[in-house]
C-alpha positions as CSV (number, residue, x, y, z in Angstrom):
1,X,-11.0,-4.2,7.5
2,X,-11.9,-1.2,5.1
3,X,-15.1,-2.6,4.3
4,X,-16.3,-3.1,7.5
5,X,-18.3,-0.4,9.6
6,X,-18.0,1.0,12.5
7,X,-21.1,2.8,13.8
8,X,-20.7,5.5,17.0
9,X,-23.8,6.7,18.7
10,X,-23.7,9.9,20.5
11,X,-26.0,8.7,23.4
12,X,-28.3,12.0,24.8
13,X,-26.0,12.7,28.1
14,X,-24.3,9.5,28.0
15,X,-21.1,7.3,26.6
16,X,-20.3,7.1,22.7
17,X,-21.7,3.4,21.7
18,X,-19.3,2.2,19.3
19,X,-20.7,-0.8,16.9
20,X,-18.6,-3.3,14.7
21,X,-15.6,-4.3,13.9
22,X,-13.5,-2.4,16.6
23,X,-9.7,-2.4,17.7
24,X,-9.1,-0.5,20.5
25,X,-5.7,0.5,22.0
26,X,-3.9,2.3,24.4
27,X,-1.0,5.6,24.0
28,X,1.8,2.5,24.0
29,X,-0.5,0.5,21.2
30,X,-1.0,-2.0,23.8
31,X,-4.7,-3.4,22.7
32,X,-8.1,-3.9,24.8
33,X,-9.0,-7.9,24.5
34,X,-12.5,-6.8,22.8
35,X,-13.1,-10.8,22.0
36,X,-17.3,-11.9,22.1
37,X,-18.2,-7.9,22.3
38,X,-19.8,-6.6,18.8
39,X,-20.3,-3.4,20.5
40,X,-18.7,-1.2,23.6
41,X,-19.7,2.2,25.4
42,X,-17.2,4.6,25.4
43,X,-16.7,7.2,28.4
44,X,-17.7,10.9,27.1
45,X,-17.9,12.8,30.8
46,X,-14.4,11.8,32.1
47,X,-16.5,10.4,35.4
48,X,-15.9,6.7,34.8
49,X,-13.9,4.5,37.1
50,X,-13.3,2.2,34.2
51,X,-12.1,4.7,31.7
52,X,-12.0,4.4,28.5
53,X,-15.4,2.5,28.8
54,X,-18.6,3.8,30.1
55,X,-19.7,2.8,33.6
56,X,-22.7,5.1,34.4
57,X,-20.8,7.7,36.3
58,X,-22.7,10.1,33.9
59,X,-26.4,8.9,35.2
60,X,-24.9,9.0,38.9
61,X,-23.3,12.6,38.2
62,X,-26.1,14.0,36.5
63,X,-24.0,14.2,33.4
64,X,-25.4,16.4,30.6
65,X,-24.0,17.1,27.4
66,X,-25.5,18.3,23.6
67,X,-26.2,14.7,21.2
68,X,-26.5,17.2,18.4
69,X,-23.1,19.3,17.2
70,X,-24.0,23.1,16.7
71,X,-24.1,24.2,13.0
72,X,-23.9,22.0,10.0
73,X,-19.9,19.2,10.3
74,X,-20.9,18.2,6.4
């Protein structure tokens, strides 16, 4: 699993899109059954009924948030 990618996309005042190989669990390790999905959408506004994933709560809310971090993360 080391040489697979995982690619997240900060969408402009939306969710996180998270791309390939993905395992995604809970506090307890408890794991989301992600079989037939090569990508989900991850809740970023804390609006979502269907936390952790994205349901468009942030559309309906008029949700805004920066895509681009302030100053240089490198």
């Amino acid at each position: 699993m080391a040489d697979e990618t995982v690619c997240i996309t900060v969408r402009p005042n939306g969710p996180l899109r998270v791309e390939g190989h993905i395992v995604l669990k809970d506090a307890d390790g408890r794991e989301w059954d992600l079989t037939g999905k090569p990508a989900i959408s991850l809740c970023r506004c804390g609006l979502s009924e269907k936390r952790p994933f994205c349901d468009g709560a942030h559309a309906r809310n008029n949700w805004l948030c920066e895509t681009v971090p302030p100053g240089n993360l490198t």
